[in-house]
VEXLOSE-572369 format. One line per 10 residues: their letters; for each residue y, z, x of N, C-alpha, C, O, CB. Coordinates in steps of 0.2 Angstrom, whole numbers. Glycine has a CB too. Example, Ala and Ser with C-alpha at 12.3 -4.5 7.8 and 13.67 -1.06 7.14 Angstrom:
<recs>
as = -28,39,66,-22,39,62,-16,39,66,-17,42,71,-22,45,57; -11,35,64,-5,36,68,0,39,64,6,40,67,-3,29,70 $
</recs>
This chain:
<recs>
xxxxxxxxxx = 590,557,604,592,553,599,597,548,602,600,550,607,595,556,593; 598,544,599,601,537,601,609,539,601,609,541,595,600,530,595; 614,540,604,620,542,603,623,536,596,625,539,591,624,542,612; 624,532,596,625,524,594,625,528,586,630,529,583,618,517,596; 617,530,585,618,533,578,617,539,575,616,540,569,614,530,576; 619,544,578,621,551,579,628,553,574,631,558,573,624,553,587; 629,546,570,635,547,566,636,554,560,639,560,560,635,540,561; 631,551,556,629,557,551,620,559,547,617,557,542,635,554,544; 618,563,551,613,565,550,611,567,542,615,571,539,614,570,554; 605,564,539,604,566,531,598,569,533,595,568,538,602,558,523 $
xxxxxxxxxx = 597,575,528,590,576,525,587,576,519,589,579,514,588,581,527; 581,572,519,580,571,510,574,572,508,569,573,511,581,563,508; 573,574,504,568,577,500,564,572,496,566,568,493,570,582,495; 557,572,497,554,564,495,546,569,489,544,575,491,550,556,506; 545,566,485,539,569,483,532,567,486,532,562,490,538,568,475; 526,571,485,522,568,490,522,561,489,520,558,494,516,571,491; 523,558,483,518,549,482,523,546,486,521,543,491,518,543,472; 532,548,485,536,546,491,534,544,499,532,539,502,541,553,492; 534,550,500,534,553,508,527,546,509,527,541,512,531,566,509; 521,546,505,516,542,507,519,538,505,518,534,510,509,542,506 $
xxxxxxxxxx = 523,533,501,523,526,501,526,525,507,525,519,510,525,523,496; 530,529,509,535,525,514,530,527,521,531,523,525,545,529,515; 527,529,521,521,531,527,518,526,527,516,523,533,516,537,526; 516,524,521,510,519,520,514,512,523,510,508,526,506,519,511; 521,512,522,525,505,524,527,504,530,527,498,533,531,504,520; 529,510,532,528,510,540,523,510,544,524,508,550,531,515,542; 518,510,543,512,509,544,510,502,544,509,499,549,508,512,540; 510,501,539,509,494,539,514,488,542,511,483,544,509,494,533; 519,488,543,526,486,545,527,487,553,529,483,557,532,490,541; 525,494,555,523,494,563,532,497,562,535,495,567,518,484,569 $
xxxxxxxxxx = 537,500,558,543,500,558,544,506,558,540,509,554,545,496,553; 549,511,561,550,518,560,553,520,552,557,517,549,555,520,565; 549,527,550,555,526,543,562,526,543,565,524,538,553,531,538; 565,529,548,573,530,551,574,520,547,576,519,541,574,532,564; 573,518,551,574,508,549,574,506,543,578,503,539,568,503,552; 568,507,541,567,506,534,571,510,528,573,507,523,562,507,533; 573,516,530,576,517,525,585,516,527,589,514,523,573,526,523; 586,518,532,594,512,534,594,504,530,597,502,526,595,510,545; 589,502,533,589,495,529,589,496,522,588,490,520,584,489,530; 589,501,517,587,499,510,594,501,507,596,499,501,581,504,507 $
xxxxxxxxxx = 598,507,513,605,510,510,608,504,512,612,503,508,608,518,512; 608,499,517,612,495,519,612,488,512,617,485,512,610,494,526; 606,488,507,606,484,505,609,486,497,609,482,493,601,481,507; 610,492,496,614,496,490,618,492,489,622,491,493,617,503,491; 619,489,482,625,485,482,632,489,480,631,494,477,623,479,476; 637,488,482,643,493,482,648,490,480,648,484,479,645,496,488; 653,494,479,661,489,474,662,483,476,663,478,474,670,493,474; 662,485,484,666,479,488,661,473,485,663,468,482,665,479,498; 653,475,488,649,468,489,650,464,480,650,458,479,639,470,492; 652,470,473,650,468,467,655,464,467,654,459,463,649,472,462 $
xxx = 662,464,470,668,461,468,668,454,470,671,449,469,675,464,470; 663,454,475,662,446,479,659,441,476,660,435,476,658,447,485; 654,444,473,653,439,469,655,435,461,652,430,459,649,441,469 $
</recs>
């Protein structure tokens, strides 16, 4: 594993339609699910980002 992102390890429990849709998007996207699902917590809107607007 990448030292860079060794920060904090999750493990998550997905149901099976889960587990396949994000299979089926990585698949399709040619994208690891690690990426995809970082890009989706990164786009979680949070206090900071709501106060900015």
């Amino acid at each position: 594993m990448n030292k860079k992102w060794a920060v904090k390890r999750l493990t998550i429990n997905l149901t099976s339609s889960e587990a396949e849709k994000l299979e089926k998007y990585c698949s399709m996207t040619g994208r690891p699910a690690t990426d995809v699902i970082r890009e989706l917590i990164r786009s979680v809107p949070t206090e900071e980002t709501q106060n900015a607007n």
